[in-house]
N, C-alpha and C positions, 0 to 999 in steps of 0.2 A: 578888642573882642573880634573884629572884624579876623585879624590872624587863627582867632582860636577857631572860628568857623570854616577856615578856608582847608585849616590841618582836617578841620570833620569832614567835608567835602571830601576831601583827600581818602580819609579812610572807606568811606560811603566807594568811592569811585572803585578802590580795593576791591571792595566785598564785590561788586559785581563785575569785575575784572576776573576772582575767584570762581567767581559761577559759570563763567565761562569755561575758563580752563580746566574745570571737575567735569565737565563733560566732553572735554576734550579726550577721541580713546587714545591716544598718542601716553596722553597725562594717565588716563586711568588705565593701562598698560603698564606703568612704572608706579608698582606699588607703592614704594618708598615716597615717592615726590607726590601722588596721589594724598598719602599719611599729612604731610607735613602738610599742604596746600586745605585739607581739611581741616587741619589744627588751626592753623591760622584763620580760617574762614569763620569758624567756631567762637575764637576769640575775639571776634571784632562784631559777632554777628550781634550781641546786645544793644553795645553800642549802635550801629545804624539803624536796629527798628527804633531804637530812644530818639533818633537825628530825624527818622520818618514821622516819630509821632508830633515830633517838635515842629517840622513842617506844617504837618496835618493843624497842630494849636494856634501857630503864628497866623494862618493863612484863614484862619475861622475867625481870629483878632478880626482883622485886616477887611474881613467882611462886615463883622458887627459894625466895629464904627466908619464904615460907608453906610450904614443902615442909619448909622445916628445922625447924620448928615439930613435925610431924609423928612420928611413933614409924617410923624409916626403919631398915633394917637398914645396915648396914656401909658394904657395897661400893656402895649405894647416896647413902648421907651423902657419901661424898668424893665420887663424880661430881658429885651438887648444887656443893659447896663447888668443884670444879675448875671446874663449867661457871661459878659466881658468879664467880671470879676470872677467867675469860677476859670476861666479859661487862661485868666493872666497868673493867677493862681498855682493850676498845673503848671503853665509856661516855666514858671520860677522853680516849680520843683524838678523839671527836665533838665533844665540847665542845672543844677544843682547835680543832678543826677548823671548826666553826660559828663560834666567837669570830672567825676568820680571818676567815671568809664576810662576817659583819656589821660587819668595818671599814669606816669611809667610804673608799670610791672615788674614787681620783684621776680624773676624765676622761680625760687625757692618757695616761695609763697605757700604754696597746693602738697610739700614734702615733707615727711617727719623728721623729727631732730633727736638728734643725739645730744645729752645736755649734762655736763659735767660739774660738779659743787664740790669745792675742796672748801676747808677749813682754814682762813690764814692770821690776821693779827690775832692771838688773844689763848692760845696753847687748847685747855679742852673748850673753854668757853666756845670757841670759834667753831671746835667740830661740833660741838651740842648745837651751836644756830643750822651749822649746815645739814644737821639731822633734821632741826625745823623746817628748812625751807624743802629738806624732799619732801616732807610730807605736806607742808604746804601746795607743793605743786603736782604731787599726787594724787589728792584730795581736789586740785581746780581741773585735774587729766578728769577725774574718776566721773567730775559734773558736766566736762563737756565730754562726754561717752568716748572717751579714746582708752589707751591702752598700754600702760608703761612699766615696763621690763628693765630689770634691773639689771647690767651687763656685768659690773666689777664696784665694786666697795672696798676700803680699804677702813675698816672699823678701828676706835679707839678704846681703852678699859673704861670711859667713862660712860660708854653707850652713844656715843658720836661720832663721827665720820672725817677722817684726813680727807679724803673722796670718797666721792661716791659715783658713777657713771650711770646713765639710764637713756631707756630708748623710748620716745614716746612717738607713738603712731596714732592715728586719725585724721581728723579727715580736716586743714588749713592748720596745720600744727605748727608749723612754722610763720605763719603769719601772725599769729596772736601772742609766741612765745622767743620770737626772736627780741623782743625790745626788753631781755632779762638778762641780756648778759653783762656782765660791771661785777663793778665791788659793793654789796649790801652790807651794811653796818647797823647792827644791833647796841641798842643801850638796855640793860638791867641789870638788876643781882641776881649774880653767879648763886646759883645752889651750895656754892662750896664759901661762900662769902657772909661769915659770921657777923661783920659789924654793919653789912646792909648797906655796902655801898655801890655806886651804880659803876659800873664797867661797859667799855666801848672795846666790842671786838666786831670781826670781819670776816665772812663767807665770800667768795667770788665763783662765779656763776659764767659758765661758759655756753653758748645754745648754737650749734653746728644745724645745718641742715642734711638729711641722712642724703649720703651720696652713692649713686649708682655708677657701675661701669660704663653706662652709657653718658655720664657726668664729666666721667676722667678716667683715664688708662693710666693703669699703674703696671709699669715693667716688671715684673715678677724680678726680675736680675736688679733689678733697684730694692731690693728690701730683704735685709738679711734677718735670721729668725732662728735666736736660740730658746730652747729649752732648758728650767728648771722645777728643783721643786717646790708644791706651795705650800705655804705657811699659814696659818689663822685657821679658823674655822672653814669646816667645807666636807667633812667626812672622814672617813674613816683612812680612804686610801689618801693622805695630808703625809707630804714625807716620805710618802713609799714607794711613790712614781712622780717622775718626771712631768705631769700634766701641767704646768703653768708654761706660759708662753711668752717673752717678748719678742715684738717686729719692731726694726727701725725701719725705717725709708729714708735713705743714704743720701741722696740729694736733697734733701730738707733737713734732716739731722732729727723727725720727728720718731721718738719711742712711743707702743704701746705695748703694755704689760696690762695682760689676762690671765687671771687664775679660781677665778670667781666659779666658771663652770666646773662639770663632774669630769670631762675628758679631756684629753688633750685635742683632738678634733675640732672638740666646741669650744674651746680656748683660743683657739686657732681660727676659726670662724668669726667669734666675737671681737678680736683681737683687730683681724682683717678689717670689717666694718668698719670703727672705730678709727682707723687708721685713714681709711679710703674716705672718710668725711672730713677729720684735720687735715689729711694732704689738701681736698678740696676745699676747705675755708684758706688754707694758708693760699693758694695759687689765685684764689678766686680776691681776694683782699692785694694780692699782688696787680692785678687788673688798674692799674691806676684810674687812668682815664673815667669810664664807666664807674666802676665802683667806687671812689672817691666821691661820684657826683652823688650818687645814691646815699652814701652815708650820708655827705654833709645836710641832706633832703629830712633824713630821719632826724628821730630826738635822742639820736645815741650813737657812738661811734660802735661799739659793741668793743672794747677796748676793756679789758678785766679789769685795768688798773684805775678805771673812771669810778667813782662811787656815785650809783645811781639813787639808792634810795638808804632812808633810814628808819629801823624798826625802835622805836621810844615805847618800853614797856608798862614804865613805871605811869604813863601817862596816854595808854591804849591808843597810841598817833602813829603813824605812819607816814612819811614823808617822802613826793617821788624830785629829787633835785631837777632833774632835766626840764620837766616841765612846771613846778611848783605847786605842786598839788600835796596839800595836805589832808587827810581822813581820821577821824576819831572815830578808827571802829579797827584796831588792829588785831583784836582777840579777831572778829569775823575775816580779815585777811588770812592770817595764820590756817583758818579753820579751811583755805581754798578760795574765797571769796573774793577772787583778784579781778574780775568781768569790769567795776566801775575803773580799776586802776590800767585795766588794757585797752580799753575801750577811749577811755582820756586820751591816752601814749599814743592811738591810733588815727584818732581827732587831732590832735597835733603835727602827728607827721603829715595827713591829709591835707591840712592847711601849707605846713610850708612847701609842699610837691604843689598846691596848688598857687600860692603866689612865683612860683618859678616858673610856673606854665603861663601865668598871666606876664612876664617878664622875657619871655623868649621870642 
């Protein structure tokens, strides 16, 4: 413990190192370095008034019982012992509460994602679940007030989805919805399944963080960009022009094909995005060091091929493997109601970032 408080000190010392140098006019001269210096200041500033008020609790202990020490009358001695027990009380919740402050930071955390569902063991069954699960997470976008855009779909005759791609914005979108990428496996009878027997098919779920050029420079001379025309639904001009778009990015080998929009401009634009996020998960996943420590922190590699959870119809369960958490209430999951199941996922990784930090 003794370690953990000396890293607090450490940041404490920061922040007022920080306050220094923001009023340095040399520093607030160089706007840039001014930005960043404030960002960081920002960042840590919770934490130290949490470490101040933790002083302020320890040190009011530390009074009471030198007071208990003392020749005290009665009605005195229990006030002491009342206000010690409210004091040791907060104390425990500080520390609980600084331990949060001082886990490592996902960057991505505070960013929107971009989140892909394709359809895979089980032919339409599989794209009928991954039609479920958009809507399922549509439906939990819609309760926490965000905002999700559909970029490209790639629909089947049965009303289900090979892919489907979507842009979901608001506000920690990535922190609640990164721990859904994997393989989800569905058990029921298929609609199409006359003798009523149950079927195991498989949606996988990809969740990128949306990437800015400030994120990652992509060479424009790295990413070559044909046009075609598109096919399926979409209007009228289907066929008639050129508007579908793939980009590859030549040193990754990564393809995205857009044809979803009405022009070839916005094909071209959503295509880009799209692009400019898997280049940035691909490089960012390459980060060995850093990023290896960080997954294995979490309760997921974020690996497609991992199967994270299982939807059991026939017996309204829902099951999350990583962490073992079972729920009998899968019609309310389906319906959006995923807050106890993200919530767990997030209690979990918080524990294991937090015994690493007691182990460092």
């Amino acid at each position: 413990m003794d370690k953990f408080f000396d890293k607090l000190q450490a940041v404490a010392d920061r922040y007022e190192e920080l306050g220094e140098l923001l009023s340095d006019p040399e520093v607030i001269a160089d706007s840039q370095r001014f930005m960043k210096l404030s960002k960081e200041m920002g960042n840590i500033r919770e934490t130290v008034e949490k470490y101040n008020q933790y002083k302020d609790v320890t040190s009011q202990i530390d009074e009471n019982n030198e007071l208990l020490h003392e020749k005290l009358d009665d009605d005195m001695n229990a006030m002491v012992k009342d206000d010690l027990k409210n004091l040791n009380a907060e104390k425990d919740d500080l520390e609980h509460e600084i331990t949060l402050l001082m886990l490592p930071q996902d960057p991505n955390d505070d960013k929107n994602i971009i989140m892909e569902i394709h359809g895979a063991a089980g032919g339409d069954e599989a794209s009928l679940f991954a039609a479920d699960l958009f809507n399922m997470y549509s439906k939990y976008a819609e309760n926490q007030g965000w905002s999700v855009e559909v970029a490209d779909r790639n629909e089947t005759e049965v009303g289900g989805f090979k892919e489907i791609v979507l842009i979901i914005s608001g506000n920690k979108v990535y922190s609640k919805l990164k721990y859904e990428s994997g393989a989800h496996r569905v058990q029921r009878v298929p609609v199409t399944e006359s003798a009523g027997r149950v079927h195991t098919s498989t949606a996988t779920v990809g969740v990128m963080p949306e990437a800015q050029d400030v994120d990652i420079d992509i060479n424009q001379k790295d990413i070559r960009t044909d046009v075609f025309r598109s096919s399926g639904a979409g209007g009228q001009h289907i066929n008639k022009t050129s508007s579908a778009v793939r980009m590859t990015h030549l040193p990754t080998g990564i393809v995205v094909s857009m044809q979803d929009q009405r022009s070839q401009q916005q094909n071209r634009a959503k295509a880009m995005e799209i692009l400019r996020a898997r280049v940035y998960d691909y490089y960012q996943s390459r980060e060995q060091n850093e990023y290896d420590s960080e997954r294995k922190s979490a309760v997921g590699t974020g690996d497609r091929s991992e199967r994270i959870r299982t939807y059991n119809f026939p017996q309204n369960r829902v099951t999350d493997h990583r962490i073992g958490l079972t729920l009998n209430k899968l019609d309310r999951v389906m319906n959006g109601e995923l807050g106890e199941i993200i919530d767990a996922l997030v209690l979990a990784d918080q524990t294991k970032k937090i015994e690493q930090l007691s182990n460092d």
